[in-house]
Backbone as CSV, one residue per row, in Angstrom:
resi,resn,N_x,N_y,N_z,CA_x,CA_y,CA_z,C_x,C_y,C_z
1,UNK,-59.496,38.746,30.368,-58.387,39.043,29.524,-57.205,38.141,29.839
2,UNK,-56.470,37.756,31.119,-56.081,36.831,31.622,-55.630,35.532,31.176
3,UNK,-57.231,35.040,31.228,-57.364,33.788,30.700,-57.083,33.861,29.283
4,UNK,-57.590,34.529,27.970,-57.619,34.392,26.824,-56.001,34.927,26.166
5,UNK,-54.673,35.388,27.256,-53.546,35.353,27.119,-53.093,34.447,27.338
6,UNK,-53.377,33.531,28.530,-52.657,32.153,28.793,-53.317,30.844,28.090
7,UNK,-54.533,31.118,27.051,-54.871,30.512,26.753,-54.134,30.186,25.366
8,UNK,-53.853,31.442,24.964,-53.149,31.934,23.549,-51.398,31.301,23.700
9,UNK,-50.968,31.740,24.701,-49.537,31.402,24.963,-49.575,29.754,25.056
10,UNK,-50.251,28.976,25.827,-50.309,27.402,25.873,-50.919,26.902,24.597
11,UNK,-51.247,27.773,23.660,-51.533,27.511,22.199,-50.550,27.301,21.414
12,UNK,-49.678,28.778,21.803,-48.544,28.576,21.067,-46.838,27.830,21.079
13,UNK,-47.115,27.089,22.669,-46.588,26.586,23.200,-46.881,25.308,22.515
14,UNK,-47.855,24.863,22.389,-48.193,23.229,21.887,-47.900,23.237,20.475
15,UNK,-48.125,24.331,19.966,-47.844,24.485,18.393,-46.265,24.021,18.123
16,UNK,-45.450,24.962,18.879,-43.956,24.986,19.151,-43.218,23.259,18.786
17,UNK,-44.111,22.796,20.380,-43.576,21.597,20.245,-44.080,20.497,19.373
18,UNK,-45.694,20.896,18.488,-45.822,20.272,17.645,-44.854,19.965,16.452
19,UNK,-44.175,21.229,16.145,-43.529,21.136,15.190,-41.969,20.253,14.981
20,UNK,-41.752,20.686,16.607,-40.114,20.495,17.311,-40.308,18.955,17.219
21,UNK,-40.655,18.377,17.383,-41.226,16.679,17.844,-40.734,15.832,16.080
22,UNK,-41.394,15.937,15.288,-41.108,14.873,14.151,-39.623,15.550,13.492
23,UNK,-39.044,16.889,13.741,-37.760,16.608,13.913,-36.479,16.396,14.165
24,UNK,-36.968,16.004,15.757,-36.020,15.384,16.915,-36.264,13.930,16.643
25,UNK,-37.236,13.092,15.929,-37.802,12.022,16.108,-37.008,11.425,14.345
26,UNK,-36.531,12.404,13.169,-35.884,12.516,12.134,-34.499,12.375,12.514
27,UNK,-34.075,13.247,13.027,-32.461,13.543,13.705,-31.913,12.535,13.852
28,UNK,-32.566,11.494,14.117,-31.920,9.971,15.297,-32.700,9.394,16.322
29,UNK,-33.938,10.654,16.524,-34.564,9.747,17.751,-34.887,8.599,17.593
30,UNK,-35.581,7.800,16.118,-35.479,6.355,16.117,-34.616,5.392,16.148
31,UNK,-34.563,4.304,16.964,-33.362,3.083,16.441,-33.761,2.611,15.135
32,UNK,-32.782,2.045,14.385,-33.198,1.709,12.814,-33.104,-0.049,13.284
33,UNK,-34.474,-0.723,12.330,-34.252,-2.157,12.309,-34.171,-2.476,11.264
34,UNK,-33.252,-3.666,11.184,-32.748,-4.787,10.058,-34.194,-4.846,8.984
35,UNK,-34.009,-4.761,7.696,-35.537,-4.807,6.961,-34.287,-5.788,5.648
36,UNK,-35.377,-6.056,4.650,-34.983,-6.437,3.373,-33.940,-7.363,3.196
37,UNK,-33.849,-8.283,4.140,-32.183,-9.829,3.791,-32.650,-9.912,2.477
38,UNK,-31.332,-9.913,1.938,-30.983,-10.768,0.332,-30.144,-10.871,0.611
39,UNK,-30.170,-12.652,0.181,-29.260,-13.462,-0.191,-29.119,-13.717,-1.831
40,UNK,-27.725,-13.647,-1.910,-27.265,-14.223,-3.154,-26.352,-15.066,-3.730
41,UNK,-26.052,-16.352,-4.209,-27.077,-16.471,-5.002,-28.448,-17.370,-3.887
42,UNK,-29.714,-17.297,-4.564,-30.902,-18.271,-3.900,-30.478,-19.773,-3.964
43,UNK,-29.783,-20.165,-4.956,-29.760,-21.608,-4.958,-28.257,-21.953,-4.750
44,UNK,-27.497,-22.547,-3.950,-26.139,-22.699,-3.474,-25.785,-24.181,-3.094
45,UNK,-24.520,-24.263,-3.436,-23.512,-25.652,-3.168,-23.103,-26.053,-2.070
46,UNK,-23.258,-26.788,-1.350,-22.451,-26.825,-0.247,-20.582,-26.341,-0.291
47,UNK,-20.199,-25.706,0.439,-19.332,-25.014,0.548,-19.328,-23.604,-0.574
48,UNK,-19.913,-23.086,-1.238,-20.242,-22.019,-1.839,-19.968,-20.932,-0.774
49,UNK,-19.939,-19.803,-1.459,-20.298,-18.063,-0.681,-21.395,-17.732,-1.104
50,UNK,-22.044,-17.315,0.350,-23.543,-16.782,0.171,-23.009,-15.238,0.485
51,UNK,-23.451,-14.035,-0.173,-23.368,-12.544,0.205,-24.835,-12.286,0.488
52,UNK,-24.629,-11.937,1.692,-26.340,-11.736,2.480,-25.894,-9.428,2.690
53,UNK,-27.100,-9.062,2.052,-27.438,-8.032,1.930,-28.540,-7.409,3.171
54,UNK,-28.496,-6.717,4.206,-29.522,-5.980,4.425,-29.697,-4.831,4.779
55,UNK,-30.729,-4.023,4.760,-31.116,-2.483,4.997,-31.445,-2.397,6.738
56,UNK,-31.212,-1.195,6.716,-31.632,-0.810,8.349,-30.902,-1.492,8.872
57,UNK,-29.582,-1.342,8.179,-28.388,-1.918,9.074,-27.028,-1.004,9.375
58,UNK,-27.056,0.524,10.156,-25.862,1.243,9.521,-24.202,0.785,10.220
59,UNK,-24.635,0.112,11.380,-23.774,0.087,12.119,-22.996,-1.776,11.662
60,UNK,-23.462,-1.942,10.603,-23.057,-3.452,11.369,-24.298,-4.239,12.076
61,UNK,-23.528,-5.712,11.918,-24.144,-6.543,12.780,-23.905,-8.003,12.806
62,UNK,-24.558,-9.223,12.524,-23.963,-10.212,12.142,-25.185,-10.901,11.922
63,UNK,-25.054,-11.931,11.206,-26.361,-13.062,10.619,-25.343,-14.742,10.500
64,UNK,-27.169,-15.298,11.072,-26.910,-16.178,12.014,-27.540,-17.720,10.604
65,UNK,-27.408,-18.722,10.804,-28.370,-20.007,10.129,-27.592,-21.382,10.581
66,UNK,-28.723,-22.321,10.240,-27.960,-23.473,10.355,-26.847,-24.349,9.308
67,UNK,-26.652,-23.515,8.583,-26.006,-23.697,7.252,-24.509,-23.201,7.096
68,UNK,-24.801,-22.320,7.923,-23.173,-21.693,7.772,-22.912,-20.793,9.541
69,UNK,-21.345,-20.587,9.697,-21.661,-20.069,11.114,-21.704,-18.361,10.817
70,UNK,-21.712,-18.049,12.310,-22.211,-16.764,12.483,-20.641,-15.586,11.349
71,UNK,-22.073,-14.885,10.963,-20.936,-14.226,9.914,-21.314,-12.563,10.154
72,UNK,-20.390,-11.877,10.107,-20.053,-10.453,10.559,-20.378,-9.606,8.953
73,UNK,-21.539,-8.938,9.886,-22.120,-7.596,8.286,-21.357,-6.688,8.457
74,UNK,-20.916,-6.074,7.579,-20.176,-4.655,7.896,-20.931,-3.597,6.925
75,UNK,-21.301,-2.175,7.712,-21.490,-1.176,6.578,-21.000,-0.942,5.074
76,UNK,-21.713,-0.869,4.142,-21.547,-0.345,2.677,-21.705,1.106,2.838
77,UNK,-20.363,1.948,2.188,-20.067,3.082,2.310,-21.152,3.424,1.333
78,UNK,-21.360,4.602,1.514,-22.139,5.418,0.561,-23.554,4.747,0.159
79,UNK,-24.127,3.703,0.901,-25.331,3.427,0.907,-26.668,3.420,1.600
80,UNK,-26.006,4.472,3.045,-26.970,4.957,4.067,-26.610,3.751,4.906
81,UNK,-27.836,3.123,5.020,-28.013,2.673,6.316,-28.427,0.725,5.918
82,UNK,-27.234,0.438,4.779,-27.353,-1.023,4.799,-25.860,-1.454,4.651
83,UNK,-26.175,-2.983,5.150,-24.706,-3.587,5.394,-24.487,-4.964,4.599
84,UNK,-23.503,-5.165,4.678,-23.435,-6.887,4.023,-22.252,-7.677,4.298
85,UNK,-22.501,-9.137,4.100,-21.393,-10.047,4.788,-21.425,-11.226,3.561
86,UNK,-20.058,-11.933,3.445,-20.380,-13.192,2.936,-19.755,-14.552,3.666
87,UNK,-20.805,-15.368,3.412,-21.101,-16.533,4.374,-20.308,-17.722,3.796
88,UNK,-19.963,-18.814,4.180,-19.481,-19.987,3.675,-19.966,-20.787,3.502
89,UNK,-21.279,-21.235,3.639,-22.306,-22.838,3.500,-21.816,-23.965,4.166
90,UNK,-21.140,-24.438,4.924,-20.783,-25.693,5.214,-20.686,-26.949,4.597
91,UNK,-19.641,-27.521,4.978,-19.861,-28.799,3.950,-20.245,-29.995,4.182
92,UNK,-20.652,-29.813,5.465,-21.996,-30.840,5.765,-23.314,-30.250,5.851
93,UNK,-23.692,-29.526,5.212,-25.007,-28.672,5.277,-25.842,-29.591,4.466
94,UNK,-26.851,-29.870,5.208,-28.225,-31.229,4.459,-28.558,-29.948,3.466
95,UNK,-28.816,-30.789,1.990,-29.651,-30.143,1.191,-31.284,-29.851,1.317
96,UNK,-31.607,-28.367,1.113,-32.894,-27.747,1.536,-32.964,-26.414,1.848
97,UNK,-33.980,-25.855,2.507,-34.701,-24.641,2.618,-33.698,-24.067,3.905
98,UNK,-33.121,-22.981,4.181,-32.498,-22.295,5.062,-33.266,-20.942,5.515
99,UNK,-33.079,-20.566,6.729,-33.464,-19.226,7.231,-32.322,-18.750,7.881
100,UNK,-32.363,-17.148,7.306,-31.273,-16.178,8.134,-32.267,-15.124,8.729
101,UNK,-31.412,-15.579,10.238,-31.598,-14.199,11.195,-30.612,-13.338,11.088
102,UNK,-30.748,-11.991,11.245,-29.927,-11.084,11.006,-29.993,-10.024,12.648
103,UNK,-28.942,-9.845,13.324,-29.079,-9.253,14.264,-28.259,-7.683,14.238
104,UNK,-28.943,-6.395,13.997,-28.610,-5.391,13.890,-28.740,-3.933,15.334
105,UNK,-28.156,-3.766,15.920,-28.649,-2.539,16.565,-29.714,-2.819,17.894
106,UNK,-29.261,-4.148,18.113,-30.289,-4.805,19.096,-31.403,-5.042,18.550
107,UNK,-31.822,-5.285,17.590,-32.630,-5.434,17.170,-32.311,-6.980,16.043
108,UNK,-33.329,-7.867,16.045,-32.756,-9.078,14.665,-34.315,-9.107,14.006
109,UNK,-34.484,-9.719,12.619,-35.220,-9.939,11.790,-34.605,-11.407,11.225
110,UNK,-35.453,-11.946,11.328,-35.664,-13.527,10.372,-36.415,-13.728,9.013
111,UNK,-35.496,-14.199,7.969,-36.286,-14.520,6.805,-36.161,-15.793,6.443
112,UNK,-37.450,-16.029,6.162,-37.735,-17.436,6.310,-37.066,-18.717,4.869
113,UNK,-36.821,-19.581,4.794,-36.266,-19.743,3.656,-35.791,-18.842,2.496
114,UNK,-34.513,-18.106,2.877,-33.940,-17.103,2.249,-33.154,-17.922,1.122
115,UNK,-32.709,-19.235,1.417,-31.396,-19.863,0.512,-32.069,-20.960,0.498
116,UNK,-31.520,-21.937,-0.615,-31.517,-23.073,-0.564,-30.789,-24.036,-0.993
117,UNK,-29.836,-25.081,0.201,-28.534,-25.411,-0.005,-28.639,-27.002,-1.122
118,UNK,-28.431,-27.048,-2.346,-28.256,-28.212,-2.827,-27.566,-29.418,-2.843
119,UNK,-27.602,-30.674,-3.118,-26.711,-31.716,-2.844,-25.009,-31.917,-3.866
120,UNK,-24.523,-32.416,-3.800,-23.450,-32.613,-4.443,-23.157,-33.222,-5.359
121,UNK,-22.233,-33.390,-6.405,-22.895,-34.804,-7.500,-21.550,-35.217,-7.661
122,UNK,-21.393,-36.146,-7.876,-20.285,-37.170,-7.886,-19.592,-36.590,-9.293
123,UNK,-18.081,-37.012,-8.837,-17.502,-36.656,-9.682,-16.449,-37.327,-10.250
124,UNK,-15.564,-37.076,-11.027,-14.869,-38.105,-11.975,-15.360,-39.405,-12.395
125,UNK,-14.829,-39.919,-13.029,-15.150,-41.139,-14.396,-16.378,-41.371,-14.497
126,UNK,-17.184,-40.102,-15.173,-18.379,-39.659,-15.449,-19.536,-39.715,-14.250
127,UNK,-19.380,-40.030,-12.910,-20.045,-40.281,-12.238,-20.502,-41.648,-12.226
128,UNK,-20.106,-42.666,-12.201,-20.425,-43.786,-12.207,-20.447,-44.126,-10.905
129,UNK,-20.961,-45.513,-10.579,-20.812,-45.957,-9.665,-20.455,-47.011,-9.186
130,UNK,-20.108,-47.908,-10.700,-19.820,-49.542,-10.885,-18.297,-49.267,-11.397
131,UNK,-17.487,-50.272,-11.189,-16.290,-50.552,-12.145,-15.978,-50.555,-13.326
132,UNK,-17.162,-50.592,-14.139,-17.276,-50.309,-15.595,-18.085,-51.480,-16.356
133,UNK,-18.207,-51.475,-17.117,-19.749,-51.920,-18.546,-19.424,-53.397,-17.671
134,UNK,-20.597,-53.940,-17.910,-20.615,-55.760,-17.177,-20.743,-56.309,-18.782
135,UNK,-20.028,-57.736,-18.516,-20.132,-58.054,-20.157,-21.790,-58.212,-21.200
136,UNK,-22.577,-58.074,-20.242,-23.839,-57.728,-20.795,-24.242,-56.649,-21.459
137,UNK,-23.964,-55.649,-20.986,-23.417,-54.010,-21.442,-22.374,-53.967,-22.634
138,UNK,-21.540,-54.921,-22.461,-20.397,-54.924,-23.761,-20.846,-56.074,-25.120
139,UNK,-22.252,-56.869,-24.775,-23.029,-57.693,-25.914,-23.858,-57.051,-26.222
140,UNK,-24.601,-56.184,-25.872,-25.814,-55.696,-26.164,-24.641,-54.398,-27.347
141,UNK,-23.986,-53.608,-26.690,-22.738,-52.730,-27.570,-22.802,-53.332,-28.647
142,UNK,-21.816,-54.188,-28.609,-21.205,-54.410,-29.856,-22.034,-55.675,-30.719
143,UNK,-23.362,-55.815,-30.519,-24.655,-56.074,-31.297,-25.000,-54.936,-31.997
144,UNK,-25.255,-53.923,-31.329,-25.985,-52.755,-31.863,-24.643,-52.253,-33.071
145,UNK,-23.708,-52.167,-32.794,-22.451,-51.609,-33.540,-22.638,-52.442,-34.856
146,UNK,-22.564,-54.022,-34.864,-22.526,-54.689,-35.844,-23.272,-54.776,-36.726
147,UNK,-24.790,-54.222,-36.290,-26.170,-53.991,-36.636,-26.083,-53.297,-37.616
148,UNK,-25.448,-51.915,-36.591,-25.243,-50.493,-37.748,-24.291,-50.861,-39.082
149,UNK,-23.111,-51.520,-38.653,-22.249,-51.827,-39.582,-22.815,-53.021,-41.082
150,UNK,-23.502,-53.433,-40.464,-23.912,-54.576,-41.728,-24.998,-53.597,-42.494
151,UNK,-26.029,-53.035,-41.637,-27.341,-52.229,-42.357,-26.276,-50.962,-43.590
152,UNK,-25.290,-50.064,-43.287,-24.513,-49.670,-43.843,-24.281,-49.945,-45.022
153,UNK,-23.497,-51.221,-44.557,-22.834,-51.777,-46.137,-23.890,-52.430,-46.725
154,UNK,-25.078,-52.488,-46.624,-25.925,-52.849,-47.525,-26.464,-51.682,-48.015
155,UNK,-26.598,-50.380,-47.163,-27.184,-49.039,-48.038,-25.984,-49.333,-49.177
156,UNK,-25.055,-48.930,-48.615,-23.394,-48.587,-49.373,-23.770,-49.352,-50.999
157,UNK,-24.072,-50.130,-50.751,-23.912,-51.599,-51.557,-25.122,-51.653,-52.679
158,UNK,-26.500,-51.207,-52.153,-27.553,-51.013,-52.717,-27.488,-49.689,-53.750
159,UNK,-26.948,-48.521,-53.413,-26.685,-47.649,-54.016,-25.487,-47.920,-54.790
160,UNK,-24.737,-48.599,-54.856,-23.883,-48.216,-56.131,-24.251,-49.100,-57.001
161,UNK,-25.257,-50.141,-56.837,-25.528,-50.601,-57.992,-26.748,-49.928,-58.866
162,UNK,-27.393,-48.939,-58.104,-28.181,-47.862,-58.619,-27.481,-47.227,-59.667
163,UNK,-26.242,-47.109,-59.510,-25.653,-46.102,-60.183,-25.408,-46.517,-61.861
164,UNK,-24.908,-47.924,-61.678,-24.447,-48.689,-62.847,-25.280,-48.810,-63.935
165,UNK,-26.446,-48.121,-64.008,-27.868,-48.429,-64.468,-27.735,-47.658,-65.456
């Protein structure tokens, strides 16, 4: 009789803590890790703002690349347990494929070509790169112009004597 009481009680003892266990382990017993980086936008300028998004982040944290320096996530209210930061791109950042590490809660996650930083394009007086038309550029012009202009006045010219008819 003994035995089949203490057998019953260490039954209901394991039961107890079966139950007690997944929610002490709910409560907080896990640390949360960094999941899901988005970056936005994917395709960026040198010197642009990148806003890097991630989950399993409640506290904060900061994200790291060779593209821009280390930039500080801060919690989004009312969204549980994700955070976000925006980044600057550098303006010597080589155009190409980037990865952000994200370091949260002692814990970091890396995504692998998250961004990708593009080149720059020249700007004012249309992007050129010469001083302007070489006089070869200004014969071949004003051939083609004179071309149009003579073919013209011969439509012009051909048709109104259509008319006289």
């Amino acid at each position: 009789m003994r035995k089949s009481r203490a057998l019953a009680s260490a039954g209901a003892a394991v039961a107890v803590l079966g139950l007690a266990a997944p929610a002490a382990v709910a409560d907080g017993g896990r640390v949360p890790s960094p999941s899901n980086i988005v970056a936005l936008p994917s395709v960026i300028a040198r010197g642009g703002q990148l806003t890097i998004t991630v989950d399993g982040c409640p506290n904060g944290g900061h994200a790291t690349s060779n593209a821009f320096p280390r930039t500080n996530l801060t919690p989004v209210h009312g969204s549980g347990d994700t955070a976000k930061g925006t980044a600057t791109i550098d303006d010597d950042a080589r155009p190409g494929s980037y990865d952000i590490t994200v370091h949260c809660s002692g814990r970091s996650l890396t995504r692998p070509a998250a961004f990708t930083v593009i080149g720059g394009v020249r700007g004012g007086l249309g992007g050129s790169s010469t001083d302007g038309a070489t006089p070869t550029d200004m014969a071949i012009g004003g051939g083609l112009v004179a071309a149009a202009a003579a073919a013209g006045g011969v439509f012009w010219m051909r048709r109104r004597a259509e008319k006289q008819f």
